[in-house]
Steps between C-alpha positions, in 0.01 A plus 500: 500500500466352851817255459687741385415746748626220740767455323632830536375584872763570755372224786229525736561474881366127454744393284815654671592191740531263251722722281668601769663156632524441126772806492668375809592162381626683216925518610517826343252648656644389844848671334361821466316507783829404680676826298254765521194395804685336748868458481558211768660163453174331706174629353278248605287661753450752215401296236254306756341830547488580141353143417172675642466788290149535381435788359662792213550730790668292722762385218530883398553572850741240649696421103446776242502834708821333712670445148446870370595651824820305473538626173486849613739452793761353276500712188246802538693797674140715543124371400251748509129509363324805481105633473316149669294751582302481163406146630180387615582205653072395482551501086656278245762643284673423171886646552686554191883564538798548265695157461865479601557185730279196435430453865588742693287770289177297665673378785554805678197671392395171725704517810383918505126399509599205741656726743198797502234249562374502176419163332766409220410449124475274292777505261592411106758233412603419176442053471872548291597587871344183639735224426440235735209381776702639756466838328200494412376391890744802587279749285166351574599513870610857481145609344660529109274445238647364146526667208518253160744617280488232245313342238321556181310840408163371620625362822673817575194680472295279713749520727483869483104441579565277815774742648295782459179354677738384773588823571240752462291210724791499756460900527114522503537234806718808674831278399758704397723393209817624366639465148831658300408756284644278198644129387863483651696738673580855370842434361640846398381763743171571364180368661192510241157364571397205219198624353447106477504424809209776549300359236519130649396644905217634387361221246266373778248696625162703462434851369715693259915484527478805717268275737762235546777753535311624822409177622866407515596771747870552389755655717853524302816517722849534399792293589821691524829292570847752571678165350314327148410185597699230239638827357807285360306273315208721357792726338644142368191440342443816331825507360449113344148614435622811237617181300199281456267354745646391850441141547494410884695235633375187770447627785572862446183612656605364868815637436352835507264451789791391662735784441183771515474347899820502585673771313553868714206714413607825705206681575132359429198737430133366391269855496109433402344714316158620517245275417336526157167487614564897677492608163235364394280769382808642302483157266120373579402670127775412296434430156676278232535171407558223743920568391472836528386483823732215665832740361361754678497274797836388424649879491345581860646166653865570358450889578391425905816194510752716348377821685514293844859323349754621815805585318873399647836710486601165299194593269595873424932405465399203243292823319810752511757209395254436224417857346897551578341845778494596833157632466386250816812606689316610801320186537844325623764516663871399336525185735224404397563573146830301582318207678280425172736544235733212720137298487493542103851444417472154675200415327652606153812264621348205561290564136543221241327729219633863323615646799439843402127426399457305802594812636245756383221235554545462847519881550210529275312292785571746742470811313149442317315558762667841546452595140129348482405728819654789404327493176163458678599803695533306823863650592 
């Protein structure tokens, strides 16, 4: 278990200088740094200076937290994050949080910590993400752990075994962790805990499966975006998908890290919720089967995301489009109404699938989360 422990590691402060002038001989690397760090024809000084970077925090600090900020400034009208103070910055925490960009779910979560003086986390990647050293020295630099998505049954469960040490280890050492509340990105609107992925963080362990619950100190947090991140090509998927299974192309995951950085997001909203561990003597004598137990788990995380889910005027006019109402009416305003319906008809436009189911998926996006809260009596 020790290799593959290593194997799946983000780096240690040790390690960083070597991958570090490995990345900057990489020509792409210098590119983006040139497009989203620097932006100067001469960056020689700069990349002298980064040539001594020694440690995580000083590559978070002078790279990864420059890069998100940028990110922000370009295509984030209003970031807020709300309730740090259920933090203890002294303890190790396991954050679970819907999934609707893959990086910028984790990455902000990251900069937030960063910029309150709290130490960031340690965060999941999936290795089908990790295409190349100079990814892979990218992730390990910015303290990502992998997650093995491939091979046979019994590799996938030793795999399962190895992830889960790694991280209830990493949070009993006081390092927080954070991890999507499920495999891929919530396509249609609806954000539901995989009872799975329960089952696999709390393989490792002592004491019963209420024990290891506990000991994994989880805080979930919702991540709210006013405009769906890849919106336009999760509704194109779930219209092929109503057809037979959707086969990704080469290369489409960049493409939608790509577009989920640089597409307008509006407003921004991550809200934590309270930590698990306050209600502990509400769960502490649960009974059941270990199942039983970890759906129960699964319906408190999706109740405390969804109840904490900030909901947009482009959230509540997808839901009255949809039910064909104007039961949200006083949760908009007509330009705005007007604004979103321009922002649809040019997605529909630019569709290359049934245009009129392409339609009701991508307002499907943005209404379920109306219809899923109001059915949990959270509006």
């Amino acid at each position: 278990m020790e290799n593959q422990l290593n194997y799946i590691r983000p780096y240690h402060d040790n390690e960083v200088n070597v991958a570090m002038n490995q990345i900057l001989d990489n020509e792409n690397f210098l590119m983006f740094l040139k497009r989203f760090i620097y932006e100067k024809e001469n960056i020689d000084a700069e990349i002298a200076e980064l040539r001594k970077i020694d440690s995580i925090l000083e590559f978070q600090d002078k790279i990864s937290q420059k890069f998100v900020q940028k990110i922000i400034d370009s295509t984030i009208d209003d970031f807020k994050i709300t309730r740090f103070e259920t933090i203890d910055k002294d303890k190790g925490y396991l954050y679970v949080t819907n999934h609707r960009d893959i990086v910028l779910d984790s990455a902000l979560l990251q900069l937030s910590l960063y910029n309150k003086g709290f130490k960031t986390a340690q965060s999941a990647i999936g290795n089908n993400l990790v295409l190349s050293d100079l990814l892979l020295n990218v992730a390990k630099l910015n303290k990502m752990f992998l997650v093995i998505r491939d091979g046979s049954v019994r590799e996938l469960i030793e795999n399962s075994n190895v992830l889960s040490s790694y991280i209830s280890s990493s949070i009993a050492k006081n390092n927080s962790v954070w991890i999507a509340q499920r495999n891929g990105r919530t396509k249609d609107g609806i954000d539901l805990t995989q009872q799975g992925l329960l089952k696999m963080l709390t393989l490792w362990g002592e004491g019963s499966i209420l024990d290891r619950i506990y000991n994994l100190n989880i805080i979930p947090a919702a991540v709210s975006y006013e405009y769906e991140s890849c919106d336009f090509l999760k509704a194109r998927e779930l219209v092929i998908s109503e057809n037979g299974k959707y086969e990704k192309c080469s290369g489409e995951d960049l493409l939608s890290i790509e577009t989920g950085l640089m597409q307008f997001k509006g407003d921004v909203n991550i809200v934590f919720g309270e930590p698990l561990n306050d209600s502990f003597e509400d769960w502490k004598n649960l009974k059941g089967n270990d199942n039983e137990i970890l759906k129960h788990f699964a319906t408190l995380l999706d109740a405390s995301i969804l109840k904490n889910y900030v909901l947009y005027s482009s959230n509540f006019i997808a839901a009255d489009l949809i039910s064909n109402s104007s039961k949200f009416k006083t949760h908009y305003t007509d330009e705005q109404k007007e604004k979103f319906l321009a922002y649809c008809q040019k997605n529909i436009d630019k569709s290359d699938v049934d245009k009129e189911k392409f339609k009701e998926k991508f307002l499907l996006i943005y209404a379920n989360p109306v219809f899923q809260k109001e059915k949990l009596g959270y509006i």
